[in-house]
N, CA, C and O of each residue as an XYZ file, in Angstrom:
248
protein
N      72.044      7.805   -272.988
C      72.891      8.017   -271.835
C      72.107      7.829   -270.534
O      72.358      7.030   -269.632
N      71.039      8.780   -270.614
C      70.281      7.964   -269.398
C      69.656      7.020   -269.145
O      68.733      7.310   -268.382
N      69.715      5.200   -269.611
C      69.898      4.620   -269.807
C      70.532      3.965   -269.109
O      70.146      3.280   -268.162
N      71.906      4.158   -269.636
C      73.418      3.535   -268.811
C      73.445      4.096   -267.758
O      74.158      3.484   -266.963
N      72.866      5.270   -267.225
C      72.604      5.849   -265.968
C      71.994      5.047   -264.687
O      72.238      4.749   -263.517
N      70.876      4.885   -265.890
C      69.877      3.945   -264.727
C      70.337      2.807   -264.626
O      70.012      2.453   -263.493
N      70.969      1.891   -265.166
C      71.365      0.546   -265.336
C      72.443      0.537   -264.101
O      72.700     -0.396   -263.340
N      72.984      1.831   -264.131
C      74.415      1.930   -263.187
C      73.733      2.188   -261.767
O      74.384      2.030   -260.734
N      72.204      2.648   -261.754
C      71.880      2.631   -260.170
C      70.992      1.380   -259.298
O      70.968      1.026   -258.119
N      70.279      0.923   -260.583
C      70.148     -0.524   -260.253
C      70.928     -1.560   -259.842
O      70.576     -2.476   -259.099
N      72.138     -1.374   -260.408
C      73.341     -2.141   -260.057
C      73.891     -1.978   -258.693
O      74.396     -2.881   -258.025
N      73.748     -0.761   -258.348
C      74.560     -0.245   -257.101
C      72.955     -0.719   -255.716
O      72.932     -1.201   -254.584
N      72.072     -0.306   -256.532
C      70.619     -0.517   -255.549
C      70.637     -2.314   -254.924
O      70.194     -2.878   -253.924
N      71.453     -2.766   -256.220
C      71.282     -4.465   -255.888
C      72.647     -4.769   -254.875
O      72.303     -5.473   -253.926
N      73.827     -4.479   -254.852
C      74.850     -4.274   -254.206
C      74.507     -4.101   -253.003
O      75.107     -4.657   -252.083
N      73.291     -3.150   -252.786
C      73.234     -2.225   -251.432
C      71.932     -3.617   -250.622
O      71.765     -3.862   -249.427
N      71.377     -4.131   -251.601
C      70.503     -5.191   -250.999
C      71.112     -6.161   -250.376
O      70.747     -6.674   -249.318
N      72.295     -6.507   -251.180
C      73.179     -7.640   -250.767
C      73.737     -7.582   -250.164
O      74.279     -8.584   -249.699
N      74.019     -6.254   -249.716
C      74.770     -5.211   -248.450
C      73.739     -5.858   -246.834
O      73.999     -6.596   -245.884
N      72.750     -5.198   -247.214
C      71.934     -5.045   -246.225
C      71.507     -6.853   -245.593
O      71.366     -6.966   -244.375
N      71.374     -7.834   -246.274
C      71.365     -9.275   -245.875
C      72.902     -9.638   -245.611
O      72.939    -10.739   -245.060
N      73.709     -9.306   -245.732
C      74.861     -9.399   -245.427
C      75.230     -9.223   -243.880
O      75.925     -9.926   -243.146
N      74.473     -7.958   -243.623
C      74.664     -7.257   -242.340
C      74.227     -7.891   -241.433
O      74.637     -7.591   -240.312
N      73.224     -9.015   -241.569
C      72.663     -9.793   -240.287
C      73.162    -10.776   -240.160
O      72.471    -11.779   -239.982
N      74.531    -10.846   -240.205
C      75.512    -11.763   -239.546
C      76.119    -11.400   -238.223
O      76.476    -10.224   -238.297
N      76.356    -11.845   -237.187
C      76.489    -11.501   -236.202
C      77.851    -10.536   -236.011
O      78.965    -11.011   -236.232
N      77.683     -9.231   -235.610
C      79.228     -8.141   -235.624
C      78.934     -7.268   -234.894
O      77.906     -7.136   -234.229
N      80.352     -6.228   -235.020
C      80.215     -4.957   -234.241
C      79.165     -4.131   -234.396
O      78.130     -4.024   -233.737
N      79.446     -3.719   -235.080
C      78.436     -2.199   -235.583
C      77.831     -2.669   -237.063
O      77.982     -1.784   -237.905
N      77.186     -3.862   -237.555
C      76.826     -4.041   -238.309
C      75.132     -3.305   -238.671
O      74.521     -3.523   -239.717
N      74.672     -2.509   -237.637
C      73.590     -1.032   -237.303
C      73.915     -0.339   -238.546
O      73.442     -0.320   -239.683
N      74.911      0.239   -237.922
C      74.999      1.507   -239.188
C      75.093      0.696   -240.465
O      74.272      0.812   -241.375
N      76.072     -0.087   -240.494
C      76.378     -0.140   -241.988
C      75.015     -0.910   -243.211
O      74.852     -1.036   -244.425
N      74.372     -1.219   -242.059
C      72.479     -1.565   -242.548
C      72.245     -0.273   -242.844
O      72.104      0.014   -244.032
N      72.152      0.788   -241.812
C      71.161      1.708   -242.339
C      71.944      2.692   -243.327
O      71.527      3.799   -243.669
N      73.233      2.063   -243.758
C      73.665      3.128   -244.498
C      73.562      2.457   -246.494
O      73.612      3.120   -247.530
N      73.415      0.983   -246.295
C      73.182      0.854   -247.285
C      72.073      0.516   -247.916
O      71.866      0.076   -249.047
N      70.936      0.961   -246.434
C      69.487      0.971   -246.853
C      69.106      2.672   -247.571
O      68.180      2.981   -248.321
N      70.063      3.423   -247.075
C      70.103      4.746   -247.280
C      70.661      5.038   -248.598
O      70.040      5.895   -249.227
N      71.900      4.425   -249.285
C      72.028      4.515   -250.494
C      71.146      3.649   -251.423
O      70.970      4.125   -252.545
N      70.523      2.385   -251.136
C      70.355      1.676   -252.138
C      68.727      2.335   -252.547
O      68.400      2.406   -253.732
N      68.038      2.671   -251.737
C      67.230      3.698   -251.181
C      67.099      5.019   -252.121
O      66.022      5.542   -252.408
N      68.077      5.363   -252.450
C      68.272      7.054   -253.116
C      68.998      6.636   -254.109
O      69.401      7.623   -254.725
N      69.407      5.558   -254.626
C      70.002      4.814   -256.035
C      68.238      4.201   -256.595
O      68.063      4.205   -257.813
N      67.535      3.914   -256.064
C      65.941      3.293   -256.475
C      65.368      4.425   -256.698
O      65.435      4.913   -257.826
N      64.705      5.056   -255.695
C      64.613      7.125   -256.196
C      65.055      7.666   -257.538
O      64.229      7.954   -258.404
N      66.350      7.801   -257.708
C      67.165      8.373   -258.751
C      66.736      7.606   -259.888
O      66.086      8.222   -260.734
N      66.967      6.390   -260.079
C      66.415      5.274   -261.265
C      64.996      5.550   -261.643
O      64.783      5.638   -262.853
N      63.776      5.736   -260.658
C      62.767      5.847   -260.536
C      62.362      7.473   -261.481
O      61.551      7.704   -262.377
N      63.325      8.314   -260.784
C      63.092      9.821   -261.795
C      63.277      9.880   -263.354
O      62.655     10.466   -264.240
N      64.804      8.720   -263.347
C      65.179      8.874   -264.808
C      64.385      8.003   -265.683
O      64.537      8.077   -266.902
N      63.309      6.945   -265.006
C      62.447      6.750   -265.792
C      61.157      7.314   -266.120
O      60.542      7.124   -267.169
N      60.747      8.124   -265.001
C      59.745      8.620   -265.202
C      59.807     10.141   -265.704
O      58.799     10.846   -265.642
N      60.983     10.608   -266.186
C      61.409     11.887   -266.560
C      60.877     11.643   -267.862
O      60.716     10.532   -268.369
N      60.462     13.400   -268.669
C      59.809     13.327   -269.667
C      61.537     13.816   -270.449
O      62.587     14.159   -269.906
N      61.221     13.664   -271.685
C      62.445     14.677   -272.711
C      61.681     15.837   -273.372
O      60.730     16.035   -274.128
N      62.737     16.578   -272.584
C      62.220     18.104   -273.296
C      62.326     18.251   -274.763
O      63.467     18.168   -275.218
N      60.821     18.563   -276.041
C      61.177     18.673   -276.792
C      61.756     20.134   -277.594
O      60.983     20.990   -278.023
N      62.846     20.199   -277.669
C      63.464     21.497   -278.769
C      63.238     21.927   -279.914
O      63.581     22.999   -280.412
N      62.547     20.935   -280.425
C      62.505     21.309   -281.773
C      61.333     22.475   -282.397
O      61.022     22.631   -283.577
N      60.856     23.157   -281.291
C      59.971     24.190   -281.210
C      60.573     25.575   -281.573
O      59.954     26.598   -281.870
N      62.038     25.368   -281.477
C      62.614     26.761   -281.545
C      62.621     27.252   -282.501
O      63.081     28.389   -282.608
């Protein structure tokens, strides 16, 4: 499961890249919507980053 977790924030992290080159087309307020999908894609890379480097607790000690 965490797995399909991470797969699902990479996905959204790549979205948010394509977001962010997107944004330097000439517009209104194309500011924020850079720093907002530098801000998710950002904390979607983070999150991916934990669930790989997370250990599994073993139980079978009990």
């Amino acid at each position: 499961m965490r797995w399909l977790l991470g797969i699902v924030l990479i996905l959204i992290m790549l979205f948010c890249i394509y977001g962010v080159l997107a944004t330097f087309e000439p517009g209104g307020n194309a500011l924020a919507f850079r720093y907002g999908y530098i801000l998710i894609g950002g904390l979607c890379f983070l999150g991916a980053l934990a669930l790989g480097w997370s250990t599994r607790k073993d139980n079978s000690a009990k």
